[in-house]
Every structure is written in structure tokens, then in C-alpha cells.
N, C-alpha and C positions, 0 to 999 in steps of 0.2 A: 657560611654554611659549608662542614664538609661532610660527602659523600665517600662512603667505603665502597670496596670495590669486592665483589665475588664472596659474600659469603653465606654457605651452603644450609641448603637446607635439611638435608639430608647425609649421615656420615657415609652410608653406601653409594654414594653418590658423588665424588669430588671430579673437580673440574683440572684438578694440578694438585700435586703432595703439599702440602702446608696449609690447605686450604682452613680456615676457622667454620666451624659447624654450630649450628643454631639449630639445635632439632628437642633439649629440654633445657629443665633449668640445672642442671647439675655443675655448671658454670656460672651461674648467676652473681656471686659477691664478684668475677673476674671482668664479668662485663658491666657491672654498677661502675665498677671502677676506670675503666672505659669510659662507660658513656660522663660520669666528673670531669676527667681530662679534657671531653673534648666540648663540654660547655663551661670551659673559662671564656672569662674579657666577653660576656656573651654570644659566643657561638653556639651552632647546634650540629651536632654529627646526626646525618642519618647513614640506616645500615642498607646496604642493598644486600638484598636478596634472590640467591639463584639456583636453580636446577640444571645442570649440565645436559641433561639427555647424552645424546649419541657424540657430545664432545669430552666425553670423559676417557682418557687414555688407556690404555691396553695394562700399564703396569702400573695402573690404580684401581681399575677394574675392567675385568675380565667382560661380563657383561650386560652392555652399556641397555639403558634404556629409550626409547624415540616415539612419538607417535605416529610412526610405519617402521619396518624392518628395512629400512632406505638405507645404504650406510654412506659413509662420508667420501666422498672422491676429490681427485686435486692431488697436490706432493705433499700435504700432510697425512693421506688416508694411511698409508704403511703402520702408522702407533695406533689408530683406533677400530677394535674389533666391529663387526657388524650387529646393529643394534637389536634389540626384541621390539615389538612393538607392544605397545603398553595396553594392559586391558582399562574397561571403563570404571571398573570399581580402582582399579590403582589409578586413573586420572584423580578420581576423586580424594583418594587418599592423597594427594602430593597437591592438589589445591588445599585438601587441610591441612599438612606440612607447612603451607606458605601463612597461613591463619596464625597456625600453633607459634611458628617462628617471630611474626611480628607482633606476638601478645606477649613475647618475652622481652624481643624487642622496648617495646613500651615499660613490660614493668621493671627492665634495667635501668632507665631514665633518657633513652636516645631523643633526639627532638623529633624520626622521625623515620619512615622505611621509606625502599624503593624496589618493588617490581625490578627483575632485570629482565628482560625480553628482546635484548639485541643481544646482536655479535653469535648469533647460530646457537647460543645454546637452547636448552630446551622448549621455551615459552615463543623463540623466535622460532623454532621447528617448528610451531603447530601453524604458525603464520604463514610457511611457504608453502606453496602447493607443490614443489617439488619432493620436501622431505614430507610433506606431509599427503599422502594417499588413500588418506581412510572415507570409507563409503557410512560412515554412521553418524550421528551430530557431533563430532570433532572434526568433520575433513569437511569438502567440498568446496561450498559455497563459503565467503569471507568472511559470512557470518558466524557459519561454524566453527572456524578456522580459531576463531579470536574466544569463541567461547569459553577457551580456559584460562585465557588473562580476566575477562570479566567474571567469571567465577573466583577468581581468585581474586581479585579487588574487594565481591562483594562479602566473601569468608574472612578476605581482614579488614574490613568495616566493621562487622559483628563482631569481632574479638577486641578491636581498640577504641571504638567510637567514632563519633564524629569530628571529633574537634582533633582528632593528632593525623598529621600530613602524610600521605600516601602518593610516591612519585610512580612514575612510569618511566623506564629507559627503552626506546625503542628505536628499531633500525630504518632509515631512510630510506632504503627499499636494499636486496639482496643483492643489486646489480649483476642480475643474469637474466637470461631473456626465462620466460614462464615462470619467474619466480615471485616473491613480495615484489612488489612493485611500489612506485613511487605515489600512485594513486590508492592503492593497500593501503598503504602505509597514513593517509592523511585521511580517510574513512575510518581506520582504527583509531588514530587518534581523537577527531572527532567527536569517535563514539566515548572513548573512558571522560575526554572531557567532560561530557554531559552527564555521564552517571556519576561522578565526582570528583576525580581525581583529582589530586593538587597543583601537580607538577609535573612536565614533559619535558623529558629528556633525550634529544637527537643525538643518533652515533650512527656507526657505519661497521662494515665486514664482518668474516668469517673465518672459520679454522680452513676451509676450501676459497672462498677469495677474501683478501686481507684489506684489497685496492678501497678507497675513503672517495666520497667526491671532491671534485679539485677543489680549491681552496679558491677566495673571491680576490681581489686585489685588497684586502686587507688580511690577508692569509689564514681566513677563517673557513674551516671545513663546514659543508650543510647549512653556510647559512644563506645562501638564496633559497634553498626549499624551508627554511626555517620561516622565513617568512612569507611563503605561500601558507603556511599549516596557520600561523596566527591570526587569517582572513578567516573569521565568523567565530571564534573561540576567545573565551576571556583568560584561558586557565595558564600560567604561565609556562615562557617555552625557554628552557637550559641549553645553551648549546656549546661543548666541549669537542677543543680539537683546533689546533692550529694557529689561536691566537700567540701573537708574539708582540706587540705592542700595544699601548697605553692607548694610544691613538684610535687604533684599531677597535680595539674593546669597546672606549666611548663611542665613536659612530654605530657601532651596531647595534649597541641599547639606543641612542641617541635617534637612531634611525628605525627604531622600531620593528628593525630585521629579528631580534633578539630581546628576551627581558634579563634574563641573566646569562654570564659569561661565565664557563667553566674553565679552569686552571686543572692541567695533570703533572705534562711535565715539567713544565714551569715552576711550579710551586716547589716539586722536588730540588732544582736548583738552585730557588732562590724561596727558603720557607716563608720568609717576611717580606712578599712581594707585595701583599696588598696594603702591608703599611710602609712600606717605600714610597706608591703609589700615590697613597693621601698625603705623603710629607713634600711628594713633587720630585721623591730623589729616582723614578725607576721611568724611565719612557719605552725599552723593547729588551727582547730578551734573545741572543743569538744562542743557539744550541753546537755543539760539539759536533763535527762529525769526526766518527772513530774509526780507529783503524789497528789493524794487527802490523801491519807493514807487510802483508801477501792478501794481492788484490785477490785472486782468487777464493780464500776462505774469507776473503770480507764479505764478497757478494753473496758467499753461502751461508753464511752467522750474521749478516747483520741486524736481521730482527732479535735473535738473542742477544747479540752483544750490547741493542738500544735497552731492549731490555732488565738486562742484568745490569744495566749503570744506572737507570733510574732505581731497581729493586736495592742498590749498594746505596743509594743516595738514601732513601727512606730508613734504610736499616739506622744508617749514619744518624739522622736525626733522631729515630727516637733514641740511642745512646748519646746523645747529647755532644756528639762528634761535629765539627764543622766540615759541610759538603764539599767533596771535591773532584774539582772540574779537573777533567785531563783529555785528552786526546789516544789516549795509549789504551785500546779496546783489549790490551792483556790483564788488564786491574780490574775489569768485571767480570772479566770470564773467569779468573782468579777466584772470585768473588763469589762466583755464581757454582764455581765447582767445586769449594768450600760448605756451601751451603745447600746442594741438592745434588752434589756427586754426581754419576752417569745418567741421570734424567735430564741434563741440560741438554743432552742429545737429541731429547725426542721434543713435538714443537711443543710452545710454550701458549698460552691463552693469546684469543687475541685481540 
């Protein structure tokens, strides 16, 4: 199964310039064509689907939507304006945004959507009670909080049916003291569980903190709370981030920490990892660490520079180019400054 990453629901609304938009069909024969590619040899792509809220950048847009006028603090706050807070009739219009988007979705041919509601964009705003302050049935209580993820489940139910898969991605808790919390976080899941949802998807951070829970000694992020969330739930639980061996992977479906294992950057460097794996030829995967050769601009570019070499890696594949591994953190920023010019400066999703 593969899972797309960030694409919007809304064109006034992007999370980073290039972002792909799903807001009619006036694209339609581009994404039929899409969703063929990506059910050969039986797969199924599904799309995820996101609202940026108040993480949408200053020189994408001027200004940003949130559900409170909260804005973003931390060392990425300088690129994003302070946001509007959203009235209730535009809540409701951007849960039918999420409806409209996964009935196109569906009638492109994808196997499947996903909810994004981690990583601080919009849908994980309504969920913190820090970004989130409103005194009417969106704020407060956890109940309310969530109201617009389950609103928006039950909008794209009614538009797709019952039978085509609808995931959830959602954050582990915000790791900051009054924010989503860890206990948040497995009440909300609980609940989509129960009114349907397919599939849960654990992640971590934010454009204000990026920090992931450590990793377990099989170098796997999230997954000891992955496996507190699966106690009383049947719905399966995704957990992406940090796997690096074969080994690893197994014991945690094996152990029941996990049902499936997600691959990001991994896959980027090695596309045909999962049939290495069945053939017995792939046991771990060692990653790159990059460098310009001055420590100082490593330590301040290196979330762009990881970045921009996995985005060079993907580009590579789909032009039918073989991946390449290097060391030399000047070949993606190359890359990166080829392909999005002076906006590589300001932060990048995260």
C-alpha cells in the first residue's frame, strides 16, 4: 500500500509551493492516470488529505487560517503570518472540502483516502488546546476539540460509501506540557475507531517542535504507545518512522506492537525494498549522514538538506533515473535550489 503525502484540499490554502490540490474535477483524466500507476502488481495508493491551517507560509499565503488567532511560536514562527480564526460556517465548509475532495478521490480510482490530522496542521490545531481556544462547540472540552475530524469522517462516508477505506493519521501527543497529550491522543483514537474508520496512523511533531519519541531498541518511533492504542481496538494501527531493519519490522507486527509497518525514507533509497525483502536479499538499511563540509551550516540546514535528498531521490524515480546515495549535502541543496529557488530558505513541512 502506498500513502501520498500532503495533498490539499484547498488551492488557497497550501502547506509549501508545489503542493498538488484536490478541490474539483478539472484534473480528473491526470489523476485516473495516477491512481493506474499506482495499482500495478496489486497495489493500492491512497491520497492523504490535508488543510494547512496556520502552517501555511507567509509567501504562499498572506493569511493563514486556524481555529483561534494563536499564531505559531518557536524559530520557525518568522515565515508564518498570524492566523484568522475561522468562523463556524467556514468550519463547515472545509469539512465539505474534505468530503468533495475524497469523492474525487474515489471516482479517480485510488484504493483509498486518509485524514491528515498530525504534524500541527490544521485538523491537529483543533486537537491542541493550546492552538486551539475557542469557547463554542469546537474548543474546550476533547470532545469538542475532535468534533471536526469526526465531522469530517462522517461527510466523507456519505460521499464514498461504506466499503472504500478511510485512514486517520494522527499525532502521538504534541509534546509540550498543556498541549494534546498522550492520553488525547488514544481517546481520539478510540473514538474514530469506533465510528469506522479503517486505519490509524501514528506520527509525531510540528512546524514549532519537530522532536519524534525516541525510538525503542529496534529503532522504531511511537511504537511503545502504538501498542498501548491497540489494547481494546480491532482497527489496524500504521506505524511509520525509524524502521531500519528487516528484523525490526518483523518483531513488531510479530509482537503485536504494530500491524503494519510504514517505509518513507527508506523506500526513497532503496524503491524495491519490499521485494528484496521477500527474496531474503535486504536485512537493514543504513542512511547517509550529509554534510556541506562547515559544521556550522550543517547544524542550521540539516533538516533541509535531509530533506531535499530524499525530495531529489523521489524526483529520480519517477524519471526512471537510478537513486543516488552520496554524502556531499551540496547535490541536494543544488537540487533543492533548482527546483523551489529562494523558498528553500524558509522552513519546509514537517
Amino acid at each position: 500500500m502506498l500513502i501520498t503525502g500532503n495533498v490539499m484540499i484547498d488551492s488557497n490554502a497550501l502547506g509549501e509551493k508545489g503542493n498538488i490540490v484536490i478541490e474539483d474535477e478539472r484534473d480528473l483524466a491526470m489523476l485516473k492516470r495516477w491512481a493506474e500507476s499506482g495499482s500495478r502488481n496489486g497495489t493500492q495508493t491512497w491520497i492523504q488529505l490535508n488543510h494547512p491551517g496556520k502552517q501555511s507560509p507567509k509567501h504562499v499565503n498572506p493569511q493563514p487560517v486556524a481555529p483561534s488567532a494563536v499564531p505559531l511560536e518557536g524559530a520557525n514562527a518568522f515565515a508564518f503570518n498570524a492566523p484568522r480564526a475561522l468562523t463556524i460556517s467556514e468550519i463547515q465548509a472545509i469539512v465539505q472540502r474534505f468530503a468533495r475532495s475524497a469523492a474525487i478521490v474515489k471516482k479517480a480510482g485510488f484504493g483509498g483516502v486518509e485524514i491528515h490530522a498530525a504534524h500541527g496542521y490544521l485538523l491537529s490545531q483543533f486537537l491542541s488546546p493550546i492552538s486551539n481556544i475557542r469557547q463554542d462547540e469546537y474548543g474546550g472540552t476533547l470532545e469538542n476539540r475532535m468534533r471536526i475530524i469526526e465531522e469530517v469522517y462522517q461527510a466523507m462516508r456519505e460521499q464514498v460509501g461504506e466499503e472504500f477505506p478511510i485512514a486517520l493519521k494522527i499525532n502521538s501527543s504534541d509534546f509540550r506540557a498543556g498541549g494534546f497529550s498522550e492520553e488525547d491522543s488514544i481517546a481520539v483514537i478510540h473514538r474514530m475507531a469506533a465510528i469506522g474508520v479503517d486505519l490509524i496512523e501514528i506520527s509525531g511533531g510540528n512546524y514549532e517542535n519537530t522532536m519524534v519519541q525516541g525510538s525503542n531498541k529496534h529503532g522504531a518511533f511511537f511504537i511503545d504507545y502504538a501498542a498501548k492504542v491497540k489494547q481494546g481496538i480491532d482497527t489496524p494501527i500504521l506505524v511509520t518512522g525509524g524502521f531500519k531493519s528487516l528484523t525490526g519490522m518483523a518483531h513488531a507486527v510479530s509482537n503485536q506492537e504494530t500491524d503494519l509497518v510504514g517505509l518513507a525514507r527508506a523506500i526513497a533509497l532503496i524503491p524495491d525494498l519490499p521485494n528484496q525483502a521477500a527474496a531474503g536479499n535486504f536485512h537493514e538499511i543504513n542512511l547517509e549522514m550529509l554534510s556541506t563540509g562547515i559544521k556550522s551550516l550543517d547544524k542550521k540546514a540539516g533538516s533541509y538538506i535531509g530533506l531535499s535528498y530524499y525530495e531529489m531521490q523521489m524526483s529520480r524515480i519517477a524519471e526512471n533515473k537510478q537513486v543516488l546515495r552520496t554524502k556531499n549535502a551540496w547535490i541536494p541543496l543544488w537540487f533543492a535550489f533548482k527546483t523551489q529557488g529562494l523558498s528553500i530558505l524558509l522552513p519546509q513541512r514537517a
